[in-house]
Each structure stands twice: as structure tokens, then as C-alpha cells.
C-alpha positions in Angstrom: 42.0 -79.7 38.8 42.4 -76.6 36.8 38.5 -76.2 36.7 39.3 -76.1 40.6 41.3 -74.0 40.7 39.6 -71.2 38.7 36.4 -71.5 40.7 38.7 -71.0 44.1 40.4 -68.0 42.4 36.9 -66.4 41.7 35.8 -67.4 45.5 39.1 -65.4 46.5 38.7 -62.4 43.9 34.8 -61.8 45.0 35.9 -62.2 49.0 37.9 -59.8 48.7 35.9 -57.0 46.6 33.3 -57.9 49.5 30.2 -57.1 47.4 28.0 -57.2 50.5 30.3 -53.9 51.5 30.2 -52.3 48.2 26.5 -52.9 48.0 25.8 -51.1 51.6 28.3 -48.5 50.9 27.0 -47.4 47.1 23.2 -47.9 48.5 22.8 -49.7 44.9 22.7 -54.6 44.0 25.5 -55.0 42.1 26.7 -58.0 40.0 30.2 -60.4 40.1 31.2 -61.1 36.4 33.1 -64.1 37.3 35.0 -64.4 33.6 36.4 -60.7 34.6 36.5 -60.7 38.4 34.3 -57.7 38.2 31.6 -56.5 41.2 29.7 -53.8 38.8 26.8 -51.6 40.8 24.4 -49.7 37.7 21.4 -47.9 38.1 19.0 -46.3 35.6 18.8 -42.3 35.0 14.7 -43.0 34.8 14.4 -40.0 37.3 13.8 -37.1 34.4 12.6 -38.3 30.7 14.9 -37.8 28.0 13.6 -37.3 24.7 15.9 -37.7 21.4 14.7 -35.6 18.5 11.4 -36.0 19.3 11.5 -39.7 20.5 11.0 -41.0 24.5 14.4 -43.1 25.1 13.5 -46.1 27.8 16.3 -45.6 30.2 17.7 -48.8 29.2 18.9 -48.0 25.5 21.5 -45.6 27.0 21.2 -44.0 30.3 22.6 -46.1 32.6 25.0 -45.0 35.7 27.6 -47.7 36.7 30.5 -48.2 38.5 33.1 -51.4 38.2 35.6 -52.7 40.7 38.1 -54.9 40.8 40.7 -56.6 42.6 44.9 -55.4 43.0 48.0 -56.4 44.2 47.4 -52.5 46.5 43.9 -53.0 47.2 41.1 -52.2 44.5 40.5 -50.0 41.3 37.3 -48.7 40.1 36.1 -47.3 36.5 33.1 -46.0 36.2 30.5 -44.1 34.0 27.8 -41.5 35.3 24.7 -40.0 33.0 24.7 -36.7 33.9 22.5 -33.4 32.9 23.8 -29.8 32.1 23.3 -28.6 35.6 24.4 -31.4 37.4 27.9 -31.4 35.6 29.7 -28.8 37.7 28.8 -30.4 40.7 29.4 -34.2 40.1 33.3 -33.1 38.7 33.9 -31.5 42.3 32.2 -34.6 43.8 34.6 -36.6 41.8 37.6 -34.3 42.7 37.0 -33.4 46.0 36.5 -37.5 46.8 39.9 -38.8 45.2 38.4 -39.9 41.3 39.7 -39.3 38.4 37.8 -37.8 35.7 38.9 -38.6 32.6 36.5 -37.8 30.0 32.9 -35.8 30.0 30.9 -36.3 26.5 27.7 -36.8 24.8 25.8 -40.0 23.3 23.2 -38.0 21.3 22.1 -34.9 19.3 18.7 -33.3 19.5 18.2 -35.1 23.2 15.8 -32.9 25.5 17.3 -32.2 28.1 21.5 -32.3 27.3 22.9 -35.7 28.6 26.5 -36.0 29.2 28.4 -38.8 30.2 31.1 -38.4 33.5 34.0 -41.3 32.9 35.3 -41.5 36.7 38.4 -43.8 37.8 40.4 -44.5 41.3 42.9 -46.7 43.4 42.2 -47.6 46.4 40.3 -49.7 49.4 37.2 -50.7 48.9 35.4 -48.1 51.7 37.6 -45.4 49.7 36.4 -46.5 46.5 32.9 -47.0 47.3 32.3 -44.1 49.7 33.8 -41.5 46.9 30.7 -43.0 44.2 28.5 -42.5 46.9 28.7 -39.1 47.1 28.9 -38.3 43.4 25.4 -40.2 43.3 24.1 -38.7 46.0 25.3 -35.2 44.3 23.0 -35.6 41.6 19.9 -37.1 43.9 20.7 -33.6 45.8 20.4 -31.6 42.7 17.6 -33.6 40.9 15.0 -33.3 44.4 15.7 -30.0 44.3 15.2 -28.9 41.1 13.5 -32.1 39.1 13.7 -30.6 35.9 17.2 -29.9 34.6 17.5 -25.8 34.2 18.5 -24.9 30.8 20.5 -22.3 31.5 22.7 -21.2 34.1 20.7 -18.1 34.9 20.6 -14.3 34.7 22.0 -13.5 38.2 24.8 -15.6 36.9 26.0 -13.0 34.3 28.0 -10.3 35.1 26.8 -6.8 34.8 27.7 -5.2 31.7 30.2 -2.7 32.9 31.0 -4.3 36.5 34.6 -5.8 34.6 37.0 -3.7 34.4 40.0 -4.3 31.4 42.6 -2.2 34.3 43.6 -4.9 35.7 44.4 -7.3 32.5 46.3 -4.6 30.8 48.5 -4.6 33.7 49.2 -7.7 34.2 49.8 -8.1 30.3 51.4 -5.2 29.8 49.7 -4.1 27.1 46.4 -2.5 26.2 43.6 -4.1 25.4 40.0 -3.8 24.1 36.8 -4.8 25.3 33.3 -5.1 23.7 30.2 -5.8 26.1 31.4 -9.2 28.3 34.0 -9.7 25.2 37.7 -9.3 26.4 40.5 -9.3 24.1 44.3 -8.9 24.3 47.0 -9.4 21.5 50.3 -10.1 20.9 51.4 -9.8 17.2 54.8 -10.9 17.7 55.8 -14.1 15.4 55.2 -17.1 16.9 52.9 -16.4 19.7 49.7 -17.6 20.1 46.7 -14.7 21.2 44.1 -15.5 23.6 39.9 -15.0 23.3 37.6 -15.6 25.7 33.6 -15.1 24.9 30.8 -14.0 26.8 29.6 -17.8 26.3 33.1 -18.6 28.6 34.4 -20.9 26.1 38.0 -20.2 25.3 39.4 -20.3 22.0 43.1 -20.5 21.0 44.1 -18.7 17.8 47.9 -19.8 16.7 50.1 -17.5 15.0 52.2 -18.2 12.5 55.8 -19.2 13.2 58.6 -17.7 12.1 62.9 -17.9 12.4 
């Protein structure tokens, strides 16, 4: 009876995920992990080769796009993980975003891997259309970016860069009330007062916090 039941349960569960929905939405054959109640689409990043210090990695050892769903009391929930490249990254976040996902973590697998592969954790609540119809797009993101450009840039370009003297330091002085200084793209304001932190931001735009000391 209890065997029964379990089997009924997992009828009930995959009805209602509707993997034949899922499937059209997503454009990808997914699978129903019956032990988890899981409908899990996955497709292989096999569109650019990835090399790792030297070495051709099959697109089964790691570079693998999926998305999970799942059964609630208010619908469905999805988790998901999305092999991205550096140029793609931007894009697929707003995709994410824009669509209702969460994003809640962006990191590497490897070192020395031609070209940069990051890995896009995405998560939502939902309907099923919602759910499905928002990892569309993200995929199709990527499919945009990758038949336009095949091979991932490796930079983000020259007409990206400002112009060495087209910022002007007038503005953040006011705003700060102090005065600042400025090397090249380098901009760089400080407040030597105890217990405040000061504030650098590089030409490579990554922003590093420097903490002062505290002090009563």
C-alpha cells in the first residue's frame, strides 16, 4: 500500500511540473528524478572549445547548463546553473534580472581555461510558464551573443574606455565636499577622520575598500 502510494505521489508531483510544458517552453528534454520530484532540463556548452592549461575539456567533465524544478504548496521553484563566458556575463545577469531570477552567485570552476568560464547560479518562485519562459530567455541570451560573435572577445574593447581627460574630478569634489586627486582613469578621494573607511576605484573598475582604523 505504501509502495502505492509513493508511485501516485510521483504521478501527482510530475503532472503537475507538466514536463511536456517545460520541455516546449525551455526548447531543451528534460528528465523526472522520481526519488526528488525533480523535472531537470541540461544542455552542453559544446558551442566554443574550452581549453584548461593546455588541455581540450569534453563538454561533459564540467560545462553543463541546467535548470531544476520542482513542485510547491504556491506553484513551482526553480534552481539552476548556467556556464557562461566573459562577454556573455553582463548580459545573462540582466536576462536573469529583468525576467524575475534570482542570481545568487557568479564563479569559476578552473584556472588557466581558454576562454574564462564562469558559472551563473539562478533561482525563482513561481508558475511553471513564469519559471520556464524566464530560462528561456537567459539561454537564448547567450545563443544571441555566441551567433554573433562565436568566439568569446577577450576584452571589452577600446571604444569602451573613456578618454583620458573626458572625466572630470568637479563634480565628485562637490558632491564630497572635499578635494580630490586624480591620476590618468585613477580617481581618488579621502577622508582621514578615525573610523571611516576611504574609497578607490581603478581604471580596471574593480572597487576596493580600505578600512581605517577605529578609534573612541
Amino acid at each position: 500500500m505504501a509502495l502505492c502510494c509513493a508511485a501516485i505521489e510521483i504521478e501527482i508531483s510530475r503532472a503537475a511540473l507538466d514536463p511536456a510544458k517545460i520541455d516546449q517552453i525551455t526548447g531543451l528534454k528534460g528528465k523526472f528524478n522520481e526519488k526528488e520530484a525533480v523535472y531537470k532540463v541540461t544542455f552542453p556548452r559544446n558551442d566554443v572549445k574550452v581549453v584548461v592549461n593546455g588541455w581540450t575539456m569534453p563538454p561533459f567533465m564540467g560545462l553543463g547548463t541546467w535548470g531544476a524544478f520542482k513542485e510547491t504548496q504556491n506553484g513551482a521553484m526553480m534552481m539552476g546553473d548556467t556556464v557562461l563566458f566573459e562577454d556573455e556575463v553582463n548580459s545573462a545577469i540582466s536576462a536573469a534580472l529583468d525576467n524575475g531570477l534570482s542570481v545568487t552567485a557568479l564563479h569559476n570552476h578552473f584556472f588557466f581555461d581558454q576562454p574564462k568560464v564562469y558559472f551563473m547560479h539562478v533561482e525563482g518562485e513561481g508558475s511553471i510558464d513564469t519559471l520556464a519562459s524566464s530560462v528561456r530567455k537567459v539561454y537564448d541570451t547567450t545563443k544571441e551573443i555566441r551567433t554573433a560573435t562565436p568566439q568569446p572577445k577577450d576584452s571589452f574593447g577600446a571604444k569602451s574606455l573613456p578618454e583620458k581627460n573626458s572625466i572630470s574630478a568637479a563634480p565628485l569634489n562637490e558632491i564630497f565636499g572635499m578635494q580630490g586627486r586624480g591620476e590618468g582613469w585613477n580617481g581618488q578621494v579621502h577622508d582621514r577622520s578615525p573610523g571611516q573607511n576611504a574609497w578607490r576605484h581603478d581604471r580596471q573598475g574593480h572597487g576596493h575598500q580600505h578600512l581605517g582604523s577605529v578609534r573612541r
